[in-house]
KOLLOGU-245333 format. One record per residue (C-alpha): z negated, y, x; residue number from 1. Coordinates in pm, 1 decimal. Layout:
% KOLLOGU-245333
+----------+----------+----------+-----+
!       up !    north !     east ! num !
+----------+----------+----------+-----+
!        Z !        Y !        X ! NUM !
...
+----------+----------+----------+-----+
***
This chain:
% KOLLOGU-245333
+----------+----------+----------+-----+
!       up !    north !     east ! num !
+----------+----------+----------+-----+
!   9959.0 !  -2469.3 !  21667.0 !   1 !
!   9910.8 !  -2079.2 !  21825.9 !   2 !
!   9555.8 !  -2047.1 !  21884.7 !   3 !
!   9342.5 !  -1704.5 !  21802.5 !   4 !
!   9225.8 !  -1628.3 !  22157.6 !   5 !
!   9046.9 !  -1328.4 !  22006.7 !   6 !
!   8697.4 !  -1574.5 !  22064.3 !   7 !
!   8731.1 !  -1585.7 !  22432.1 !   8 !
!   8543.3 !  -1267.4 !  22443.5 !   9 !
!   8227.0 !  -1348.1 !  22271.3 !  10 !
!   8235.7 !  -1672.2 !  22562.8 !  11 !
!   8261.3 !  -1402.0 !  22831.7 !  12 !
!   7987.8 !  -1228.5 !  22670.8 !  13 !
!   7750.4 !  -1505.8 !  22660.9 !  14 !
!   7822.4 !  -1601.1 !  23034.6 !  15 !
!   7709.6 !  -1193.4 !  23174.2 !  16 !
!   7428.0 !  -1279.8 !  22986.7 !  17 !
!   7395.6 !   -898.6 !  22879.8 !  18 !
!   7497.7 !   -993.6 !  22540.1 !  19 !
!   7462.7 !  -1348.2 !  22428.8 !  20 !
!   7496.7 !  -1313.6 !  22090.0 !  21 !
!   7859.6 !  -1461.0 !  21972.3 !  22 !
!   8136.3 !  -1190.5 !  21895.7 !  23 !
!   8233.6 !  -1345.8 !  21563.7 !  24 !
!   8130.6 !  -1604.4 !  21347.0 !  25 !
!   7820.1 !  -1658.1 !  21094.1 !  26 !
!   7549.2 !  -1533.0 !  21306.2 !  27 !
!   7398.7 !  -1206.6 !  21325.4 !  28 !
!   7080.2 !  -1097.0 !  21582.5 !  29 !
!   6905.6 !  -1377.4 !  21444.7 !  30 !
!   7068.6 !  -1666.0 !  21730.4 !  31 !
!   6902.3 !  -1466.7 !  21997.8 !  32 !
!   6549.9 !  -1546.0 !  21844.8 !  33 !
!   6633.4 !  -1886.8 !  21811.6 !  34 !
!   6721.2 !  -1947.0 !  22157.7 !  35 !
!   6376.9 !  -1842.9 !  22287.5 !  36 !
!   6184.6 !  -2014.3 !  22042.0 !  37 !
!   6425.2 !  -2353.0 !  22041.8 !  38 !
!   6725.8 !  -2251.4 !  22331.6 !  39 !
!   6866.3 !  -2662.2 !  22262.8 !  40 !
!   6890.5 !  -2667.9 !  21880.9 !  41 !
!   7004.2 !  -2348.0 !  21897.5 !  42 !
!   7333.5 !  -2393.8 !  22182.7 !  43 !
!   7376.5 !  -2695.1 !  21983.1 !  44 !
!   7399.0 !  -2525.2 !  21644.2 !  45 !
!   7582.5 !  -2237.2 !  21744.9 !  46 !
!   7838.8 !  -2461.2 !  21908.8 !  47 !
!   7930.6 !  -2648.8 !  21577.4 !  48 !
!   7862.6 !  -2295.3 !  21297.4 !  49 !
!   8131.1 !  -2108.6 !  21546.3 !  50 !
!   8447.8 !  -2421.4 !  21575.9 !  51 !
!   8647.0 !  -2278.8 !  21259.5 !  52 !
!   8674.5 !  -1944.6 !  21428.2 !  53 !
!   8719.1 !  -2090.3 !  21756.3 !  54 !
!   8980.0 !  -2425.3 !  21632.8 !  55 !
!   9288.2 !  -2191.5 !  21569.1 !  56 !
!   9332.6 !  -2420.0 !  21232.4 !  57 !
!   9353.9 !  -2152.2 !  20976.7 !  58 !
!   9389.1 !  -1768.9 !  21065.3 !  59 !
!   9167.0 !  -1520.3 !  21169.3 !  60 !
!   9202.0 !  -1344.7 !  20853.5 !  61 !
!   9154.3 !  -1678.9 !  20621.6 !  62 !
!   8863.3 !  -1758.9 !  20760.5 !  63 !
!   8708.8 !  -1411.5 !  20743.7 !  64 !
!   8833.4 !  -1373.4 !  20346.5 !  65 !
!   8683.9 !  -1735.6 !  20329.8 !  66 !
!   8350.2 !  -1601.4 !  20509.6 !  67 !
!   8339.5 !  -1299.7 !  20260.7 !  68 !
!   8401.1 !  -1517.7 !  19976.2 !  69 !
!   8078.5 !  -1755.1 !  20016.9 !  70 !
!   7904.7 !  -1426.8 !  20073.1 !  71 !
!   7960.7 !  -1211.6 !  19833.6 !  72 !
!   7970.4 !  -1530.1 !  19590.2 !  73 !
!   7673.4 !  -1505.3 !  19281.6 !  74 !
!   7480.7 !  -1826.1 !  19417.6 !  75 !
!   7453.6 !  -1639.4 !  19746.3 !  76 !
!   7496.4 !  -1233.4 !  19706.0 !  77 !
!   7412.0 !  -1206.0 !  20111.8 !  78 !
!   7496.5 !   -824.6 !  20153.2 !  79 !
!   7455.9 !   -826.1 !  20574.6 !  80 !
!   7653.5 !  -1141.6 !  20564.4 !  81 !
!   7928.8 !   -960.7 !  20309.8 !  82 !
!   7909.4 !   -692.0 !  20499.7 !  83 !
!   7956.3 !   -851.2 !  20862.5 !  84 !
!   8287.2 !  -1058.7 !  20728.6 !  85 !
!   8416.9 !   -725.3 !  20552.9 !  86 !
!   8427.8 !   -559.8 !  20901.7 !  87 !
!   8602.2 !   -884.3 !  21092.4 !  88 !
!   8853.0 !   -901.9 !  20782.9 !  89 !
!   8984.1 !   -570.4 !  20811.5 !  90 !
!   8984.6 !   -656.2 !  21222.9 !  91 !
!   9207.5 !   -930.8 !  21134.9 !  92 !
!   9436.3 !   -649.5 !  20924.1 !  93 !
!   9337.1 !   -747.4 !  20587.0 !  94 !
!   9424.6 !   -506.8 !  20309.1 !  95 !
!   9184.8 !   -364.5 !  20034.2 !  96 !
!   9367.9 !   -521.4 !  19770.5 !  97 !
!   9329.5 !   -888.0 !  19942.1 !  98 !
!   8956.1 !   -829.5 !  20007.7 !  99 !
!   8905.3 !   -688.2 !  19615.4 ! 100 !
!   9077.4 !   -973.9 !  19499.8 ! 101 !
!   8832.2 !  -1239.2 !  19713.3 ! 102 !
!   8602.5 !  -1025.7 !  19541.8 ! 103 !
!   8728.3 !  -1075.2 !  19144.1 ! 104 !
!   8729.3 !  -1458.2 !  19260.2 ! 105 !
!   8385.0 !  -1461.8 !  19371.9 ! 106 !
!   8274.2 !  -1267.0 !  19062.2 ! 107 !
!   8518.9 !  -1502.4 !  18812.3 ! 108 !
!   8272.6 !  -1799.7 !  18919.6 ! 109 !
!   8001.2 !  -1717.8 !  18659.9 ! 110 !
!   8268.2 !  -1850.8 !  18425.8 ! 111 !
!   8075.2 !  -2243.8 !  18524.8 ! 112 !
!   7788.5 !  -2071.3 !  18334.2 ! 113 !
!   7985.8 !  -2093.0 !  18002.1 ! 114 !
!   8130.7 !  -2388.5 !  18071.0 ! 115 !
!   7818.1 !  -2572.6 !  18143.0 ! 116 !
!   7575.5 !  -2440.0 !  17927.4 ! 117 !
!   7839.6 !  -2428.3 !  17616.7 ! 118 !
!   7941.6 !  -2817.5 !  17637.5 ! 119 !
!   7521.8 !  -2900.9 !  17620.6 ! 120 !
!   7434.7 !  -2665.4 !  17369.9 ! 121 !
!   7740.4 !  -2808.2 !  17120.8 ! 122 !
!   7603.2 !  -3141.3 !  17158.5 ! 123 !
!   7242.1 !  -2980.1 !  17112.4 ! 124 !
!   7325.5 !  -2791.7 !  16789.1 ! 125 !
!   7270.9 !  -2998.5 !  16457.0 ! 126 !
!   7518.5 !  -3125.7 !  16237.5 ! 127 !
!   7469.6 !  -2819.1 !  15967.2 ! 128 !
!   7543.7 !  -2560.5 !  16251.7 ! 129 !
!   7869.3 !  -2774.7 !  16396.1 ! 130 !
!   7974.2 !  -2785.9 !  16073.7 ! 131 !
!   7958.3 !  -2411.1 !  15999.8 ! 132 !
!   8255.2 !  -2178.3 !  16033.7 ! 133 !
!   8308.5 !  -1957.0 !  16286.8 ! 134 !
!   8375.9 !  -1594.8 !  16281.2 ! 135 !
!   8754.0 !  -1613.6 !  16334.4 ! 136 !
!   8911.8 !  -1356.1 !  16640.6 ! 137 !
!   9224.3 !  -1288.1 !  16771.0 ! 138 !
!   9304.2 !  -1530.3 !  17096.9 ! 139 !
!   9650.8 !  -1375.4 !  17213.4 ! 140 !
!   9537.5 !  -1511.9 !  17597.6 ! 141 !
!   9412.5 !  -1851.9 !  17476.7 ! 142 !
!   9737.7 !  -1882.4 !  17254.8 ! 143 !
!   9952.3 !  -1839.4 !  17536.1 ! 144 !
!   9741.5 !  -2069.0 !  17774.4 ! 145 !
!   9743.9 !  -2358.0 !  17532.6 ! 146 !
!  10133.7 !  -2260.9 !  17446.0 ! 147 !
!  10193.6 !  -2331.0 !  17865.4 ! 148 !
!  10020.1 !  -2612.3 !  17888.1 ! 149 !
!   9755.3 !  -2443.0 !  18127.9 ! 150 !
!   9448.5 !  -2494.2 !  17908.2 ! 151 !
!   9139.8 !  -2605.7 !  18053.8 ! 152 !
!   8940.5 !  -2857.6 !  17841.2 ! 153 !
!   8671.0 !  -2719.8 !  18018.9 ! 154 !
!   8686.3 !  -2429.7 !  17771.8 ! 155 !
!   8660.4 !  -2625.1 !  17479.5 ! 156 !
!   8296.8 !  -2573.0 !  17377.1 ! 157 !
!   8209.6 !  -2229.5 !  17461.4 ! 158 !
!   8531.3 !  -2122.2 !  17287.4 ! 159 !
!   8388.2 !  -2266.7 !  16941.6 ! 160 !
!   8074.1 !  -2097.9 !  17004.4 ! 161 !
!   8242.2 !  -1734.5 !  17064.3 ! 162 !
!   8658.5 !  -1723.8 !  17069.3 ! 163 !
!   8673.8 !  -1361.3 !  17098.2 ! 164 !
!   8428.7 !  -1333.9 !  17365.6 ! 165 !
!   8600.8 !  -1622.7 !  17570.4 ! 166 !
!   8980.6 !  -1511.7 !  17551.6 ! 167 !
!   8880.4 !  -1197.3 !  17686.4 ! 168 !
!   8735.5 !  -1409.5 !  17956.1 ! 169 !
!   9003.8 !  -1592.0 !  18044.7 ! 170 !
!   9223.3 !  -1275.2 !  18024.9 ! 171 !
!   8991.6 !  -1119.4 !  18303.2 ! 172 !
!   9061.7 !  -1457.4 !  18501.9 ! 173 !
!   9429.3 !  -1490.5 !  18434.4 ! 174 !
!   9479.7 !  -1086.4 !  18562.7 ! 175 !
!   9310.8 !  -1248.9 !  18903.7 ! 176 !
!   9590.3 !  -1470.0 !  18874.7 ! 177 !
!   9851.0 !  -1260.1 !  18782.4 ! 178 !
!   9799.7 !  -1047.6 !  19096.7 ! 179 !
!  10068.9 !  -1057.2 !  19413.5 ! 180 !
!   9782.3 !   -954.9 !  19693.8 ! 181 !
!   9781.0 !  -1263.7 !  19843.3 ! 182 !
!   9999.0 !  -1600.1 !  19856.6 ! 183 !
!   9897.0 !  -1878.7 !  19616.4 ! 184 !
!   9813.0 !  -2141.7 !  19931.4 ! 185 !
!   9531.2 !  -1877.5 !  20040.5 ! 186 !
!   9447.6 !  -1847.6 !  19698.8 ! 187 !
!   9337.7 !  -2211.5 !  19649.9 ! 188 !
!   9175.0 !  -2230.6 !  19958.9 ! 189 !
!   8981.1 !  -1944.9 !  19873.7 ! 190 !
!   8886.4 !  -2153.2 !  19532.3 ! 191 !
!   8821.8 !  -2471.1 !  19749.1 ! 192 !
!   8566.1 !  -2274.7 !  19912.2 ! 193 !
!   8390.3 !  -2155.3 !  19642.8 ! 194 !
!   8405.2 !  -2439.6 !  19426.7 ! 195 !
!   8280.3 !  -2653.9 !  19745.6 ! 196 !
!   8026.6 !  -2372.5 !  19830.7 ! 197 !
!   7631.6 !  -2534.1 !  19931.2 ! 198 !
!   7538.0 !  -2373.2 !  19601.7 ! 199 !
!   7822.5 !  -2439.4 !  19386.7 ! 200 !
!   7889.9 !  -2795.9 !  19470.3 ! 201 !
!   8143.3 !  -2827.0 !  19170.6 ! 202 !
!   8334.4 !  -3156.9 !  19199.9 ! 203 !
!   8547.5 !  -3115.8 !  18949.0 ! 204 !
!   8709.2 !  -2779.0 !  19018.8 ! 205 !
!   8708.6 !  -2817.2 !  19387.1 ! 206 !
!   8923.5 !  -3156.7 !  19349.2 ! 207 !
!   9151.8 !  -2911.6 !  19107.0 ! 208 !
!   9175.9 !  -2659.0 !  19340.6 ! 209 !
!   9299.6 !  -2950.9 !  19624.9 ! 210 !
!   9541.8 !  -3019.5 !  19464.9 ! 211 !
!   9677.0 !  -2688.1 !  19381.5 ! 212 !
!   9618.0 !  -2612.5 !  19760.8 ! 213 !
!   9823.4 !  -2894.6 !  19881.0 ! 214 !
!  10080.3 !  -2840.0 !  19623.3 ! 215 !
!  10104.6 !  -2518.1 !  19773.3 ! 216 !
!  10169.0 !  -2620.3 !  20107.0 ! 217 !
!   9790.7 !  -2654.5 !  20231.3 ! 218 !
!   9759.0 !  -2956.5 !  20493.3 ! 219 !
!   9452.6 !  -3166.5 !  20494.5 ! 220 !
!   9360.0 !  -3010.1 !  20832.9 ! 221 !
!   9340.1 !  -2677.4 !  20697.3 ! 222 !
!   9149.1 !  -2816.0 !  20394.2 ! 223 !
!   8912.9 !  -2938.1 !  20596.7 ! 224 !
!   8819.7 !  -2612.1 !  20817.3 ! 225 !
!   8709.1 !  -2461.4 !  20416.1 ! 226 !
!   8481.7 !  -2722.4 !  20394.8 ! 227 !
!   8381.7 !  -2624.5 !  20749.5 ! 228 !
!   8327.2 !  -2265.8 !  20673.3 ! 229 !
!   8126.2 !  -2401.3 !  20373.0 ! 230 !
!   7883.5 !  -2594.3 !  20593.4 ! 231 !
!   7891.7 !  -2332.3 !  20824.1 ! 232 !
!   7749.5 !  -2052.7 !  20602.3 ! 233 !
!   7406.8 !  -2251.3 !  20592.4 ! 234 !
!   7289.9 !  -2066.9 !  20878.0 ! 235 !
!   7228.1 !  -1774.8 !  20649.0 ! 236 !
!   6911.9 !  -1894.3 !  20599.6 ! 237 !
!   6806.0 !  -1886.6 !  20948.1 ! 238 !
!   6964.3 !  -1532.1 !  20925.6 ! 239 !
!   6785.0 !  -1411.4 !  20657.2 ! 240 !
!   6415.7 !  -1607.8 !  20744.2 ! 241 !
!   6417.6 !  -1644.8 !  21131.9 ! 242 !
!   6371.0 !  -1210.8 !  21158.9 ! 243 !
!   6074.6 !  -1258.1 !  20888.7 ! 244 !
!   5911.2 !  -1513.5 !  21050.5 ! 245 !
!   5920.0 !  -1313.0 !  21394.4 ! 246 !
!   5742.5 !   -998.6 !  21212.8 ! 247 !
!   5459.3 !  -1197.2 !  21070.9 ! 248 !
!   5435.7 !  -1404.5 !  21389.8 ! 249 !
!   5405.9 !  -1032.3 !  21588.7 ! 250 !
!   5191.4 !   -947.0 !  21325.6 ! 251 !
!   4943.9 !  -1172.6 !  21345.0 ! 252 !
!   4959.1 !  -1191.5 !  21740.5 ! 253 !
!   4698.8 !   -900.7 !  21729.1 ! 254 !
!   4445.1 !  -1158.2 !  21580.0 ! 255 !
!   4388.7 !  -1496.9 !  21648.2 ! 256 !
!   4713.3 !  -1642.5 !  21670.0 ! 257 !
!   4950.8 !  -1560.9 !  21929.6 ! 258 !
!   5353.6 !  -1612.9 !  21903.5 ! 259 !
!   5461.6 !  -1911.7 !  22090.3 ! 260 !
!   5827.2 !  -1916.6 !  22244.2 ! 261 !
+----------+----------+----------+-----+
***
């Protein structure tokens, strides 16, 4: 398989020694901190965070959608990090359209919300409520879903609480669907990664989105580099923390308790 050799810069880069800070990948100005403070861990951790940009497995461009994806996802909402993998997607020529559409995905997520919280709160409710009738609403989407055989039973409960409220939901998710800006395979991936995501960690859906993935021509290899990517975006933390913990290390330096590197 064609490796990306766009990553042989950023190894240039860290041999001058002018700038040792990788070229692409998770990390922002946080690894240079690191490597004063713990040089090993650090080498060692930015080795493994930067292999699915450096493995030639899936594209450039996949694995920056991917990176924008976890990002921009509602368990994370990391605007530097959103930002960072906006800029090396549209290096890798992706379009608008393709990076909107990661975008709907990431935002369609909240849909778990429903799905979760509606199943407990029908077993919750009392017999005289279950029992009760329910405001009946138009469902043209659901109709058709059930009519294809595409309905999620996952649905079930949150669309006896509120019918109306959740066929326009699926409608919103179905016009995701329904859009040509990117091929189904990177599509399912792109759910893998979500559904697989540190803060997602749905089981369920991420086996369902396998399946479609593989269905769609998706080899276990490339499967694996999502769940890569999803490991991978754990450094955030040190991104976000490690620049915080420098300022209030500098600012206490003036008192009685220097910074130690």
């Amino acid at each position: 398989m064609a490796r990306d050799d766009s990553t042989r810069g950023s190894r240039g880069e860290r041999a001058t020694g002018a700038s040792r800070r990788p070229a692409t990948g998770p990390w922002d100005e946080a690894i240079d901190q690191l490597r004063k403070w713990d040089p090993e861990w650090a080498e060692t951790c930015l080795r493994m965070t930067t292999n699915p940009w450096a493995s030639g497995v899936l594209p450039r461009k996949t694995v920056e959608l991917i990176s924008v994806a976890l990002s921009a996802a509602s368990t994370s909402l990391n605007p530097e990090g959103t930002r960072r993998h906006i800029r090396a997607a549209l290096a890798a020529n992706a379009t608008r359209d393709e990076i909107l559409m990661v975008l709907k995905m990431a935002s369609m997520m909240s849909i778990h919300s429903a799905t979760l919280g509606g199943s407990i709160l029908v077993e919750e409710l009392p017999p005289s409520d279950l029992g009760g009738s329910r405001k009946r609403h138009a469902t043209p989407t659901s109709d058709k879903v059930r009519a294809a055989g595409r309905w999620n039973p996952a649905w079930d409960s949150f669309f006896y609480l509120d019918p109306g409220w959740t066929d326009e939901l699926i409608a919103a998710g179905l016009g995701i669907d329904a859009s040509d800006a990117m091929p189904p395979k990177l599509v399912e991936l792109l759910s893998v990664a979500l559904h697989a995501s540190p803060s997602r960690l749905n089981a369920a859906g991420t086996r369902r989105h396998i399946k479609a993935a593989m269905r769609a021509g998706a080899t276990g290899e490339e499967i694996a580099e999502v769940f890569k990517l999803c490991v991978v975006h754990g450094v955030q933390a040190c991104n976000l923390v490690v620049p915080i913990l420098a300022e209030e290390l500098a600012a206490r330096s003036g008192g009685t308790e220097p910074t130690r590197e």
